[in-house]
C-alpha positions as semicolon CSV with decimal commas, in nm:
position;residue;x (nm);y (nm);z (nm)
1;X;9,989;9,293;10,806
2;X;10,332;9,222;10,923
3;X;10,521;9,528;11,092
4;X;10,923;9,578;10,962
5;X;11,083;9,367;11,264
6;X;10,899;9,098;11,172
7;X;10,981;9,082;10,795
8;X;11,328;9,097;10,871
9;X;11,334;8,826;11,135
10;X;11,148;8,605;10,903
11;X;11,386;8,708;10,598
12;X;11,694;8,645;10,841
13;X;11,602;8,318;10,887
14;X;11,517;8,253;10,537
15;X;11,883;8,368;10,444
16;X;12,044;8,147;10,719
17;X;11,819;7,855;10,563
18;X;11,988;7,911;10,253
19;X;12,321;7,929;10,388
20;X;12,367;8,336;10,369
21;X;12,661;8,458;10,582
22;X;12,556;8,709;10,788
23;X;12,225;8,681;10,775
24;X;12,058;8,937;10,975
25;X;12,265;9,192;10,795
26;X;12,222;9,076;10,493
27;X;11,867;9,083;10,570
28;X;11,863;9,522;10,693
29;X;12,053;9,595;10,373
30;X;11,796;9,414;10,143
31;X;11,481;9,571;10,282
32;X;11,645;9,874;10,365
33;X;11,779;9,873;9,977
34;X;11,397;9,781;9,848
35;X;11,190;10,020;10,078
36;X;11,460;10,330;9,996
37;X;11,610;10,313;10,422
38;X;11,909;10,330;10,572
39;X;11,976;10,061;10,842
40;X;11,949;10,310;11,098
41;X;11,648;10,441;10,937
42;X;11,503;10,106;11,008
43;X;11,582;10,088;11,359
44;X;11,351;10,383;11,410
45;X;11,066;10,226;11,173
46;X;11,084;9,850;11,382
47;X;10,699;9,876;11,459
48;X;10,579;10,011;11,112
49;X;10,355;9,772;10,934
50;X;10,445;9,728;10,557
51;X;10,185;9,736;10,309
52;X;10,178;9,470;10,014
53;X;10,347;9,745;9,787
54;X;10,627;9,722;9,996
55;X;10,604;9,394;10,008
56;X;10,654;9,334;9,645
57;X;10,933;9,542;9,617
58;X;11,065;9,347;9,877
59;X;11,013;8,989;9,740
60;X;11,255;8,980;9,453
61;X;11,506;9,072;9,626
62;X;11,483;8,883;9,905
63;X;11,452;8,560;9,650
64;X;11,778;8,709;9,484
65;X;12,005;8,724;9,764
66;X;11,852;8,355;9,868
67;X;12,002;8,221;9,546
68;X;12,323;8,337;9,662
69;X;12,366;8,663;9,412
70;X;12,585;8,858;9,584
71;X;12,442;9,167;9,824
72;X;12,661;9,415;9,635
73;X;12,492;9,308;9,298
74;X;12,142;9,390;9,476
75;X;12,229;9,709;9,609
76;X;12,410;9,794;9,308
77;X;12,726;9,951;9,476
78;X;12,985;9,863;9,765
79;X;13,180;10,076;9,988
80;X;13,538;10,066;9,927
81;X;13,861;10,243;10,018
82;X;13,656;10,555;10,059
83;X;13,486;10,544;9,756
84;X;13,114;10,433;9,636
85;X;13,173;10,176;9,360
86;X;12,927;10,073;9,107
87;X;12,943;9,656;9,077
88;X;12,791;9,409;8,854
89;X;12,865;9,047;8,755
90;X;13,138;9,271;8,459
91;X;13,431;9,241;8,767
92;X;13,497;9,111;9,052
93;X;13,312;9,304;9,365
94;X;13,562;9,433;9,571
95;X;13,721;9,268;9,878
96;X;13,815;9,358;10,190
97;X;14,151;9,202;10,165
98;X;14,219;9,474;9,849
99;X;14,161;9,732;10,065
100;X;14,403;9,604;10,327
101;X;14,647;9,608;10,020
102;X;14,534;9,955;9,918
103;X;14,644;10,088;10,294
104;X;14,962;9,921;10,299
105;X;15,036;10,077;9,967
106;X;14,923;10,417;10,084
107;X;15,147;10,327;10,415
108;X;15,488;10,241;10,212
109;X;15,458;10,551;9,955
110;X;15,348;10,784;10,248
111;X;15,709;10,696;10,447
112;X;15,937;10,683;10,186
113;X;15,975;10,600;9,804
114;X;15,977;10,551;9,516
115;X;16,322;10,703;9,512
116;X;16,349;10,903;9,213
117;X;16,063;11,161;9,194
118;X;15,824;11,364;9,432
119;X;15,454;11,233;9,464
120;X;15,321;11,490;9,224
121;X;15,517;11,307;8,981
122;X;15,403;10,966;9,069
123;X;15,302;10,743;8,738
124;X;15,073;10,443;8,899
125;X;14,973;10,116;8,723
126;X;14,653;9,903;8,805
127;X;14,702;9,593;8,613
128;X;14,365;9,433;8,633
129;X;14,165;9,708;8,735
130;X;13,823;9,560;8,733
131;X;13,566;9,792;8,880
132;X;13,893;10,052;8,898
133;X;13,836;10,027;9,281
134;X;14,274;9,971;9,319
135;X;14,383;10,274;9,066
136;X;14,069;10,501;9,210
137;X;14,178;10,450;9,585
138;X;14,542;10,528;9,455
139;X;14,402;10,851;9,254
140;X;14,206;10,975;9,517
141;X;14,488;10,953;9,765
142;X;14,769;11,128;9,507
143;X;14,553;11,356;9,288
144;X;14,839;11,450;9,133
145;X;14,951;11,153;9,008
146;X;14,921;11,037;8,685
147;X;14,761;10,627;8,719
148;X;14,666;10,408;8,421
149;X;14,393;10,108;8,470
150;X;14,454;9,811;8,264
151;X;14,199;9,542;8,225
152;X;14,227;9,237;7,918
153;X;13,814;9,272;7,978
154;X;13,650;9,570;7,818
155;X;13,316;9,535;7,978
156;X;13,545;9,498;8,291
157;X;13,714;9,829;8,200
158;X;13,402;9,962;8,065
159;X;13,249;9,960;8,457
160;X;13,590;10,083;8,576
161;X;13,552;10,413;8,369
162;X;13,145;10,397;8,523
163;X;13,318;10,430;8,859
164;X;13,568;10,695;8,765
165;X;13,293;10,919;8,642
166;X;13,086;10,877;8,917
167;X;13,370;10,944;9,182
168;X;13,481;11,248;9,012
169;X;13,811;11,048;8,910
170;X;13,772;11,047;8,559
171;X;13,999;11,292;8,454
172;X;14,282;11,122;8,675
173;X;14,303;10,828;8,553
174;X;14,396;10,663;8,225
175;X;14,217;10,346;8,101
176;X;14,339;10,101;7,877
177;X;14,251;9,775;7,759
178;X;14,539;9,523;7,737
179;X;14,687;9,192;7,803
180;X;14,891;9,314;8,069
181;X;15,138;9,517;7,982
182;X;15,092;9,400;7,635
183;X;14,905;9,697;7,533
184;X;15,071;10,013;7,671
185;X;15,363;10,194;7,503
186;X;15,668;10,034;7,460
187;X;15,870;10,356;7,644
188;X;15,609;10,361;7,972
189;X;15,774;10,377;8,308
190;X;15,565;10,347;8,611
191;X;15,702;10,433;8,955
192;X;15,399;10,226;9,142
193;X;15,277;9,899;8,973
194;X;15,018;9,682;9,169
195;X;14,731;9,411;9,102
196;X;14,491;9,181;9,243
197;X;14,532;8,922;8,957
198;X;14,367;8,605;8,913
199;X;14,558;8,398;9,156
200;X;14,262;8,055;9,213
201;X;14,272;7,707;9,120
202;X;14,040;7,546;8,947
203;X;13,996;7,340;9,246
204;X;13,939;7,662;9,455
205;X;13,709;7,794;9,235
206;X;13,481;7,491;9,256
207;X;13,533;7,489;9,615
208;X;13,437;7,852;9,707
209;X;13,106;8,013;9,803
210;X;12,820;8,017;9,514
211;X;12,857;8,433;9,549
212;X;13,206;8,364;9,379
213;X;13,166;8,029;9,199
214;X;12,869;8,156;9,017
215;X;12,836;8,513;9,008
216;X;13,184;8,622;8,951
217;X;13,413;8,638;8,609
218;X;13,622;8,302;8,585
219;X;13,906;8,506;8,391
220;X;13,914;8,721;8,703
221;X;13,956;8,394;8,894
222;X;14,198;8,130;8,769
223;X;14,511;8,133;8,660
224;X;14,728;7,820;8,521
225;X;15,049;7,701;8,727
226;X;14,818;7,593;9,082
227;X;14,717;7,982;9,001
228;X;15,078;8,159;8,938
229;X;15,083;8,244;8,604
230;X;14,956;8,566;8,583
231;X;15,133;8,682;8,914
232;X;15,486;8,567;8,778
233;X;15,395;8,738;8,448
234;X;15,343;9,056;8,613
235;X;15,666;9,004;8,827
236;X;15,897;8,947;8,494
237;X;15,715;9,246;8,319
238;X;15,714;9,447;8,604
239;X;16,075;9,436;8,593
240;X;16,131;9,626;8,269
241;X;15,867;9,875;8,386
242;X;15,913;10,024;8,691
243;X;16,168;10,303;8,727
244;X;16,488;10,212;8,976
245;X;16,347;10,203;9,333
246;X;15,953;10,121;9,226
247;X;15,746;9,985;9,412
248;X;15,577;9,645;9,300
249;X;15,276;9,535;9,514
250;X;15,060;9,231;9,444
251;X;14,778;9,025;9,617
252;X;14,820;8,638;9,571
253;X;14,694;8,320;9,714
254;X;14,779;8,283;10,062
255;X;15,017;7,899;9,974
256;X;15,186;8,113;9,689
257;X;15,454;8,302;9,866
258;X;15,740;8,080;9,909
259;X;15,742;8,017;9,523
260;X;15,722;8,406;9,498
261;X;15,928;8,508;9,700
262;X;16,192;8,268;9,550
263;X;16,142;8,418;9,215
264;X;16,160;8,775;9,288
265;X;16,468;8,739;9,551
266;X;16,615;8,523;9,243
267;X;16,509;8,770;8,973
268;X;16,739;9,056;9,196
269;X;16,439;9,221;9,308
270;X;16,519;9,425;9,671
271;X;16,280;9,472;10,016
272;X;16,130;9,139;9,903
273;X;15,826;9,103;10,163
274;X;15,537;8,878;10,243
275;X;15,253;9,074;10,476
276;X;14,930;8,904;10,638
277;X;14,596;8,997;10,616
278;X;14,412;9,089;10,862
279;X;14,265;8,697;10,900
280;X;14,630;8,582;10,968
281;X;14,675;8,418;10,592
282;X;14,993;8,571;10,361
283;X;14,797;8,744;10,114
284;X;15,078;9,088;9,994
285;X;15,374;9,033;9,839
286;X;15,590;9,363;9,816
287;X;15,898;9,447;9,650
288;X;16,133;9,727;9,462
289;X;16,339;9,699;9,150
């Protein structure tokens, strides 16, 4: 019998082996995930020898997150903005850089506008919700305003209202399946739109990790125009949508700002700005109509 330090030194270097970032981590949340522990639970339970039950819950797992599935498919759920979000290959899972764009948001509403009405007030759009992690964060952090999700995918939208139930959001938030803003009343005025579009190349795509390349939705991905497409969509929509003074806040590709910029300084857009992540790489583009 093997004791619990040594399965997950052997399953860390089986991860590494199969090129898994992070592998010792990866390695604690798996068995921790399988045998029902917390990764501090482990750290009390290092000398405990595991019996070939808990082996075999083990196993599959383990031969899972080898084949590059991603963790949060394993475990089911990911931490985010606050919240505990179901994910599944329906969405994308949720990244850290959309929760650096979640904060900033929270940061320019919290010192200043839109101009027009109080918070209470606020009408929010989530083009693109996905799992719903954007428009949730926003609805947890204004639970008086009113926020509609928008996804083209309805499984997509279908695990975005999963989330909202689960979180207690449900009754915030509004969820509609559309094109964009192809689907929502003609006479809807938001005084918040943002989105995490699909912003990839094809080339980037084929390039990127197998978690992405093979696990995630390829509509959630690419977009035409070396990946603009959907971003300067949003822009021209967004124009006729938000209120005077709205805010606009989008994540793109981090070699897309220049050409974005241009078109929303050109399009007469104000407070045009491009903000880093936290790697160093322009990933926000702000702005107010």
């Amino acid at each position: 019998m093997l004791s619990l330090l040594e399965i997950i030194a052997k399953t860390t270097d089986f991860f590494a082996s199969k090129g898994v970032e992070s592998a010792r981590l990866n390695a604690e949340h798996v068995i921790g995930h399988a045998l029902g522990l917390k990764r501090m639970q482990l750290y009390l339970q290092f000398e405990r020898l595991l019996t070939d039950a808990e082996l075999d819950k083990i196993r599959p797992l383990v031969k899972r997150r080898a084949q590059r599935e991603p963790l949060q498919h394993i475990l089911g759920t990911v931490e985010w903005g606050g919240l505990t979000l179901k994910c599944d290959r329906r969405a994308l899972v949720p990244r850290p850089e959309t929760e650096e764009l979640l904060e900033l948001i929270i940061e320019r509403l919290k010192r200043g506008a839109p101009e027009a009405p109080a918070a209470a007030e606020w009408r929010i759009l989530d083009l693109g919700t996905g799992t719903g992690a954007l428009a949730l964060g926003l609805a947890k952090a204004w639970p008086e305003a009113r926020v509609t999700a928008v996804d083209a995918s309805a499984e997509a939208l279908a695990l975005a209202q999963e989330n909202a139930l689960a979180t207690g959001l449900a009754e915030r938030v509004e969820f509609v399946v559309s094109d964009w803003f192809a689907a929502l009343p003609d006479a809807a005025r938001f005084e918040v739109i943002v989105s995490n579009p699909p912003y990839l190349t094809d080339e980037e795509v084929a390039a990127a990790e197998p978690e992405v390349r093979l696990h995630d939705p390829r509509a959630a991905l690419v977009a035409a125009e070396a990946g603009l497409a959907d971003l300067k969509t949003i822009i021209a929509g967004a124009a006729e949508r938000l209120v005077p003074g709205g805010l606009l806040a989008l994540e793109t590709g981090i070699a897309q700002h220049a050409e974005l910029l241009g078109v929303l300084t050109e399009a007469g857009w104000r407070d045009v700005e491009s903000r880093k992540d936290l790697s160093g790489r322009d990933r926000f583009v702000f702005a107010r109509r």
